[in-house]
Phi, psi and omega in degrees: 000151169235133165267146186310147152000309190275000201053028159273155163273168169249156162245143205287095171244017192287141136141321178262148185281152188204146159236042174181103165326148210246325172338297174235334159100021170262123198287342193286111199252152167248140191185140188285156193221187191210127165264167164187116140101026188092336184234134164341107200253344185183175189186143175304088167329337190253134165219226174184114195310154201256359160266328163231040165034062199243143168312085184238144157290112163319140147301139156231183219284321187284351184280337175327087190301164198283000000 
């Protein structure tokens, strides 16, 4: 873990896909993305929570539990 700016740490959630920060509990992610035609044609698994900016792995559909 490292810490933020404010000296809280963060946590390290990169290598398993989480569709909620395990940190703060927020689904909202920052992630690089690929366009086409207007719409999200692809994207980058590594992200960064966009509320405590903490390191997480994107879901993506296959990550997706039954």
């Amino acid at each position: 873990m490292r810490p933020d700016p404010l000296g809280v740490a963060l946590l390290d959630q990169r290598g398993i896909p989480t569709n909620e920060c395990l940190h703060c509990g927020s689904n909202v992610f920052v992630i690089k993305a690929v366009f086409e035609d207007y719409e999200i044609a692809g994207y980058y698994l590594d992200a960064t929570c966009a509320v405590c900016e903490c390191p997480v792995t994107a879901p993506c559909p296959v990550d997706r539990p039954d």
